[in-house]
Backbone bond lengths (Angstrom), bond angles and torsions (degrees), N, CA, C in turn:
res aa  C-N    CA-C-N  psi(-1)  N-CA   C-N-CA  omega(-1)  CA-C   N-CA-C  phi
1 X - - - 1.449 - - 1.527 108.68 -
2 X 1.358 101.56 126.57 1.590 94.73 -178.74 1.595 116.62 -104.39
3 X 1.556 135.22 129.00 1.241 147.26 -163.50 1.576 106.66 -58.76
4 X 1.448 131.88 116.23 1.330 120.22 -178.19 2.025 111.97 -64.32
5 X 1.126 117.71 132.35 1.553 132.22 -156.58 1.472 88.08 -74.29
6 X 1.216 132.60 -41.60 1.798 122.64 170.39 1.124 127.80 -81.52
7 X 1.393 124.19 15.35 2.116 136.39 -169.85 1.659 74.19 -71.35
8 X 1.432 98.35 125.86 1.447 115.01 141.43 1.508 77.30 84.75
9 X 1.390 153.93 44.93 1.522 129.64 125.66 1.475 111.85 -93.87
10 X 1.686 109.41 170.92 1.517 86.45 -179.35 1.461 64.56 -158.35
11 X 1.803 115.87 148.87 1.421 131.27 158.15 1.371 123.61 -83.84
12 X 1.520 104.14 122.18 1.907 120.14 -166.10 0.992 88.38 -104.48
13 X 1.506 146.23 -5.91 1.458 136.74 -165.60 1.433 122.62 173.75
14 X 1.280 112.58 146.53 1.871 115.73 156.64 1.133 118.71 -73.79
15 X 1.537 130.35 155.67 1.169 113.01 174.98 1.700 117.69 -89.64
16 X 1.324 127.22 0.40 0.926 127.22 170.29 1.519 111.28 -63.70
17 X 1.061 116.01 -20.40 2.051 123.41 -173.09 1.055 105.21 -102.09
18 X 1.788 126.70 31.36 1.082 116.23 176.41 1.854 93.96 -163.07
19 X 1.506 123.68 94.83 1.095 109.28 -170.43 1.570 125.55 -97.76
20 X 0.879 136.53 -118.01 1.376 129.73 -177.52 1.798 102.84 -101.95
21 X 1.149 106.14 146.64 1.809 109.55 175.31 1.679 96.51 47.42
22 X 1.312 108.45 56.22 1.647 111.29 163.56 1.539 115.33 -129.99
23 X 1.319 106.52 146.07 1.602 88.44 173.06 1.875 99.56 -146.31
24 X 1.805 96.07 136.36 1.366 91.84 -168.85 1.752 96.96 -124.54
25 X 1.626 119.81 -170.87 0.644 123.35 163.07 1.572 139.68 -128.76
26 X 1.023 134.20 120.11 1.380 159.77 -167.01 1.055 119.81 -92.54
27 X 1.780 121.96 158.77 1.657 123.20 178.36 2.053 84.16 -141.35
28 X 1.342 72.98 165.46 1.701 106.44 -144.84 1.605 107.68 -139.72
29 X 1.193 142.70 78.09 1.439 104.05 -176.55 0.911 129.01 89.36
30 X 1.377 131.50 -28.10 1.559 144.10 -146.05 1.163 108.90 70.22
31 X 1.239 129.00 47.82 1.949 141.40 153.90 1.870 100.33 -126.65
32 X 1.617 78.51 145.99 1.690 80.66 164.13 1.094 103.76 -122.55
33 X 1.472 106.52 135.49 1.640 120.97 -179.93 1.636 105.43 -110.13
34 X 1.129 94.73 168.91 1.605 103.57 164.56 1.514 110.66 -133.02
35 X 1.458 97.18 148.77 1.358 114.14 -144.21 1.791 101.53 -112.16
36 X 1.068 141.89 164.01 1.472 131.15 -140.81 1.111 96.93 -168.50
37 X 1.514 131.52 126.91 1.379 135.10 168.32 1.625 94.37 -129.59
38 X 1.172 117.58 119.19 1.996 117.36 167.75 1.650 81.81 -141.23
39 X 1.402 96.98 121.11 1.460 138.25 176.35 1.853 110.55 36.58
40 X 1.577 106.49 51.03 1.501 100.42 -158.08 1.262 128.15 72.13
41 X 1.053 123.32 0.74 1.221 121.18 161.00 2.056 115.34 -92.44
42 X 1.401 130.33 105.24 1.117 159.32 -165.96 1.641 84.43 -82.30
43 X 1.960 96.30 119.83 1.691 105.44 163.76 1.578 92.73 -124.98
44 X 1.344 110.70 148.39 1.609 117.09 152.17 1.165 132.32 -94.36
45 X 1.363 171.86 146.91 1.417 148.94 -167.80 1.652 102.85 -175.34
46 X 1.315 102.25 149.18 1.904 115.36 -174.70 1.726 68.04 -60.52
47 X 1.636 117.98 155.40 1.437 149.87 164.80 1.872 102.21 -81.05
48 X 1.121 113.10 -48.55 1.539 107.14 177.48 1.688 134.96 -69.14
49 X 1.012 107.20 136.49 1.560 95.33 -172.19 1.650 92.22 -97.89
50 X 1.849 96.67 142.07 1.291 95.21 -168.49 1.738 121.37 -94.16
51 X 1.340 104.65 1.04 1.474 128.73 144.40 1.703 116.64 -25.94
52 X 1.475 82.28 -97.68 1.882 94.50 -173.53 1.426 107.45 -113.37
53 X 1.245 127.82 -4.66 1.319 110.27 177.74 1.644 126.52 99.89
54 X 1.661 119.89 0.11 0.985 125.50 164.17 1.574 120.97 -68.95
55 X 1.287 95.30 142.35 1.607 106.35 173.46 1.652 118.17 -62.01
56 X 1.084 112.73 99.06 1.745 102.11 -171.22 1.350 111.17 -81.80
57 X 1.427 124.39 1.04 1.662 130.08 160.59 1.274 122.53 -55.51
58 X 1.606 93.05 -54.55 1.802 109.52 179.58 1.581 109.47 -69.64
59 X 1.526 116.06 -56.28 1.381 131.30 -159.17 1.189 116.22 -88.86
60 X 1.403 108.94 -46.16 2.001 119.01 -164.63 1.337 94.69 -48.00
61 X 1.618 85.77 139.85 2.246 88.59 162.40 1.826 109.99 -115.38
62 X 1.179 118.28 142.49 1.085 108.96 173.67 1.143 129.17 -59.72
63 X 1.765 160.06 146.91 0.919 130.22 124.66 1.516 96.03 -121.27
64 X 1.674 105.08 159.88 1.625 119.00 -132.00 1.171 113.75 -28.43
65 X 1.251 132.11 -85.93 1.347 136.47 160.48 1.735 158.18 -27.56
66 X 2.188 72.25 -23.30 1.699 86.59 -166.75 1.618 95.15 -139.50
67 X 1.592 101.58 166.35 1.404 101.73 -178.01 2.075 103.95 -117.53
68 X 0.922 106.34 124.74 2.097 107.06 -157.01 2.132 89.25 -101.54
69 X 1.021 89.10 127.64 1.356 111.33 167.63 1.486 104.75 -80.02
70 X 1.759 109.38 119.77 1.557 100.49 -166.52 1.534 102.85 -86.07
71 X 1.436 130.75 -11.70 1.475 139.58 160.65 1.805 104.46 -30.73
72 X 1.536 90.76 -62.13 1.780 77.74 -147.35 1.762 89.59 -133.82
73 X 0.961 118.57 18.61 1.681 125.89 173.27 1.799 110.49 67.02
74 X 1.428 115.04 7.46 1.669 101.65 -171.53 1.398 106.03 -64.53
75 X 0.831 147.68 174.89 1.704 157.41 -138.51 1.565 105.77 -171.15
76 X 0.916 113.96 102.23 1.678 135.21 175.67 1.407 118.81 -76.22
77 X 1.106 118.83 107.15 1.630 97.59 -169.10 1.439 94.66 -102.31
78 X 1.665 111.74 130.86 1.509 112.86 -157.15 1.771 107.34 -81.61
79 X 1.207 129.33 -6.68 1.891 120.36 165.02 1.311 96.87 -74.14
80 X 0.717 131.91 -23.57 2.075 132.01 -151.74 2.146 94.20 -111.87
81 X 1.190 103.34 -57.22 1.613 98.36 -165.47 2.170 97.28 92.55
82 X 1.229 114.61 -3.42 0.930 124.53 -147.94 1.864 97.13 -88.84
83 X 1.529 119.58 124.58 1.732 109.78 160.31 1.563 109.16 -102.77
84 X 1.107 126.77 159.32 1.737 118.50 -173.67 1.989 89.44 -115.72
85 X 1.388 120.77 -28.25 0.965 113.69 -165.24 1.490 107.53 -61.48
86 X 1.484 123.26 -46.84 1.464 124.23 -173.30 1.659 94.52 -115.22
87 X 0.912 129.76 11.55 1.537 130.40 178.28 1.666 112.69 50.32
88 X 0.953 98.07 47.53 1.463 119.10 -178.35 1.879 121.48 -99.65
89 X 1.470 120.95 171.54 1.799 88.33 -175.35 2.464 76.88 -163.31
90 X 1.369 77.95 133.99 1.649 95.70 153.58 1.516 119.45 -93.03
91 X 1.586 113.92 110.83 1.370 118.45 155.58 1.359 100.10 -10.24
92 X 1.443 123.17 141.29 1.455 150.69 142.29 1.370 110.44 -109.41
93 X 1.587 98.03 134.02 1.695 109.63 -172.07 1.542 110.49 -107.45
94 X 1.247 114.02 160.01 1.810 90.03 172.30 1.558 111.06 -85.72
95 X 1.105 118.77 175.17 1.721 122.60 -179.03 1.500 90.84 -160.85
96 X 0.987 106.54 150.81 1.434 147.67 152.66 1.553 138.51 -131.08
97 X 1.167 115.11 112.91 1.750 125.47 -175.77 1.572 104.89 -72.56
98 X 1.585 117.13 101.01 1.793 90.68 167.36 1.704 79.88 -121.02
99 X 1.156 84.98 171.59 1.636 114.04 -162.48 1.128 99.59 60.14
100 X 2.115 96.28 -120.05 1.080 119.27 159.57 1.981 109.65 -104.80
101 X 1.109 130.68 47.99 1.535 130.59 -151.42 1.476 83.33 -126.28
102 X 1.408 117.29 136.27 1.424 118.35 163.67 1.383 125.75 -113.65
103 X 1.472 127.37 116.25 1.297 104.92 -145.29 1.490 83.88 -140.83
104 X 1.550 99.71 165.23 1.863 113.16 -156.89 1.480 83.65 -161.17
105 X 1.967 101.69 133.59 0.869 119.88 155.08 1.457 125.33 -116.89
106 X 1.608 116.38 177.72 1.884 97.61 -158.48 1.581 82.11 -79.68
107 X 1.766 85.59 162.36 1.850 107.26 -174.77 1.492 107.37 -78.73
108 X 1.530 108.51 129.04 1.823 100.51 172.13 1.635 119.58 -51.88
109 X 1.487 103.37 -138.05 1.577 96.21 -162.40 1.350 113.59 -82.70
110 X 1.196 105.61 168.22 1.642 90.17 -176.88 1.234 108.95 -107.98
């Protein structure tokens, strides 16, 4: 029996509603993530910083690589989920772009 390759994605968005250097926020499961476009490239990530508790959907600002919690400055680097400042890390979800459909499934173990 072979496992269907989309079990457990679900589409939070088009990619037209999400353009380059944008970051929005999405629900998942019953999680809200925030959702990440830097130059076409699609990130998924827990929305909360696990610092102080700001919404990094609404608030986070990009700079290139990373998404900075304006609370307390940690810096997310969005391949990793990873901050070095407090050694801290945002869930990363998987996603996949087909078409134009952006779709995220929940993240394995952590």
């Amino acid at each position: 029996m072979t496992k269907d390759a989309n079990a457990g994605y679900e589409t939070v968005l088009l990619t037209p509603e999400l353009g380059p250097g944008h970051v929005t926020e999405v629900r998942v499961n019953g999680e809200t993530l925030a959702l990440v476009n830097v130059s076409q490239t699609y990130y998924a990530l827990d929305a909360f910083c696990p610092v102080d508790g700001t919404n990094l959907a609404r608030s986070g600002q990009l700079d290139g690589e990373r998404l900075v919690c304006p609370g307390d400055h940690s810096a997310f680097e969005l391949a990793t989920g990873r901050d070095g400042q407090h050694g801290k890390r945002l869930r990363r979800w998987p996603l996949r772009v087909e078409g134009n459909e952006i779709r995220v499934a929940p993240p394995g173990p952590a």
